[in-house]
N, C-alpha and C positions, 0 to 999 in steps of 0.2 A: 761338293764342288760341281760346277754346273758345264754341263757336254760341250764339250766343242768340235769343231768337223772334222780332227783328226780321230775321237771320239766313233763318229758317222759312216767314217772312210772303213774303223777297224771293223764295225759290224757290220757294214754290208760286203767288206772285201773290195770297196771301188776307189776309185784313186782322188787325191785332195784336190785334182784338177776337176772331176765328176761332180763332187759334190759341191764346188764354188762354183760350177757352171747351173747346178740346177737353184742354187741359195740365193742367184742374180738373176735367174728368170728364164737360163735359157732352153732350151730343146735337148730333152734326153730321149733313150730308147726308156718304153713302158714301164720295161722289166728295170729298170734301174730308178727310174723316179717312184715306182712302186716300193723299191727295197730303201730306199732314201728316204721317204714318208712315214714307213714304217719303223726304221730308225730314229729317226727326228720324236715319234710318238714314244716310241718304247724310251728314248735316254731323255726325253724330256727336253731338247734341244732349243736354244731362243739364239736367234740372232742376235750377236753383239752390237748393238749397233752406235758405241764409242768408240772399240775398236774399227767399224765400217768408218768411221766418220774419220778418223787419225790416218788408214792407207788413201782413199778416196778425194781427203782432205774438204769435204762435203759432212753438212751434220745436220743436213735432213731436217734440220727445224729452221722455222722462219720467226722473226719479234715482230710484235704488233705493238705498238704504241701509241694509247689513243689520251684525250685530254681529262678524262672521270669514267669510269668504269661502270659507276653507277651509274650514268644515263641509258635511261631503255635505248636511244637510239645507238649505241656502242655497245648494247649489252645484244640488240639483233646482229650488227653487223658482226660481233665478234664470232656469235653462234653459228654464223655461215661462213665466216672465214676457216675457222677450224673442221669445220665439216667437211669444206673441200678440199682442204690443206690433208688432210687426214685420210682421204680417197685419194688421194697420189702421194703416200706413204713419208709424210711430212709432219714433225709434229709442230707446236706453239706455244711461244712464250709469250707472254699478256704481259705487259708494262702500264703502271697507269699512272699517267703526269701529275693526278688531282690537282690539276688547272695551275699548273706550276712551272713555267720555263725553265729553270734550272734543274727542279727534276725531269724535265722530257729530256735535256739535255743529258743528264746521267742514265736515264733510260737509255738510249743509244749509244752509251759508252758500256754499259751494263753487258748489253743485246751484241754489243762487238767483242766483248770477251768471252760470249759465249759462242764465239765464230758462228754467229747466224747466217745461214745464206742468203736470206733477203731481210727487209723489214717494210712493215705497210705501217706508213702514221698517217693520223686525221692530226695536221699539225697544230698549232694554237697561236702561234703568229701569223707574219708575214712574209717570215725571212727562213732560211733554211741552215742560220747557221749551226742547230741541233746537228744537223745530218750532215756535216761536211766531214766529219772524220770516216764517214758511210761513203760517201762518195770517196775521197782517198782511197779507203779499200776495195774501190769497185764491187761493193755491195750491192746489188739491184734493189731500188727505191720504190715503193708504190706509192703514190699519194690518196687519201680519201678525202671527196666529199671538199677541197680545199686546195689551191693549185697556189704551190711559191711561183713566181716567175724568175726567182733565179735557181730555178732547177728544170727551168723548160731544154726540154731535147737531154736531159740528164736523167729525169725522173718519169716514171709513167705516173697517169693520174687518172681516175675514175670517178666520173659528177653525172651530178642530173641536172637537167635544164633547168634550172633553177627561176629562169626568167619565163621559161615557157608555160612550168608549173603555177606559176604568180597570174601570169596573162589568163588561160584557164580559167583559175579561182576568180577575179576579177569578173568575168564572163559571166559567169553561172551566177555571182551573184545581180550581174547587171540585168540578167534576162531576167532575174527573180524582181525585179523591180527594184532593187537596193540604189541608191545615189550618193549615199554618206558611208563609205568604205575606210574603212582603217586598217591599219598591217601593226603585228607584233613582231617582231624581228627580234635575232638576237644581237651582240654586240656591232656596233657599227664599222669596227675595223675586220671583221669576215668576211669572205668572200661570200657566204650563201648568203646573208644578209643584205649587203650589197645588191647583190644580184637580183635575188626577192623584191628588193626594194625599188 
């Protein structure tokens, strides 16, 4: 059966107030956070953290929901989402649409039953109805890469200049002497596309 902190309390003799103060970060004397570490090692001790997430009503994990999982550029972005989701003690759940509205759709219903506290989608439409039972539960929204405008002042969102990046490329080919320039884009109803274009 695995230790818990009244466990922690009985070996070190300290009180369940002591050891729920040092197990949330906060400021003990030496000689207690030393006997508390030393407990934690010897009982083999993990924080619960389904029961943290049921008092606190917080569960430390965020859904990501992107449109194909297979794409390298979703397959970087996720590796750095998680990375720093994971350095401020948050874990991640990966949902992946495989370029299917209906499943982004259930992805978000998925990600609200597992009371995610946020969700960040690179979304696949236009519109945001995916995310509106998100917004109901005042889930905090991120957008990637893809801005709905009916989730402006509702959703945060993070882009790259998309046009500026075009303008650049354009450049460097025009100093190069180039005059017959063409662009690959992808579908014409995206905003990077768009925007590229």
């Amino acid at each position: 059966m695995a230790a818990t902190i009244k466990d922690i309390a009985r070996e070190t003799g300290l009180s369940l107030a002591t050891i729920s103060k040092y197990i949330n970060g906060g400021n003990l004397r030496e000689k207690n956070r030393i006997a508390i570490e030393n407990a934690i090692k010897k009982l083999d001790y993990h924080v619960n953290e389904y029961a943290r997430g049921l008092k606190s009503k917080k569960s430390r994990t965020v859904g990501v929901v992107l449109p194909e999982l297979a794409d390298l550029f979703n397959m970087k972005i996720v590796s750095v989402i998680e990375r720093a989701l994971q350095e401020n003690g948050y874990s991640v759940i990966i949902c992946d649409s495989q370029k299917n509205l209906d499943q982004e759709a259930r992805s978000v219903e998925f990600l609200l039953n597992k009371q995610v506290d946020g969700i960040i989608n690179i979304p696949m439409g236009n519109v945001s109805k995916h995310l509106r039972p998100a917004v109901e539960h005042n889930i905090p929204i991120l957008l990637l890469d893809r801005p709905l405008e009916d989730l402006n002042g509702i959703a945060s969102c993070v882009l790259i200049d998309n046009q500026g990046a075009a303008r650049m490329a354009v450049r460097r080919l025009l100093e190069a002497g180039h005059r017959k320039i063409g662009i690959v884009v992808g579908p014409a109803e995206f905003y990077t596309a768009q925007m590229r274009l």
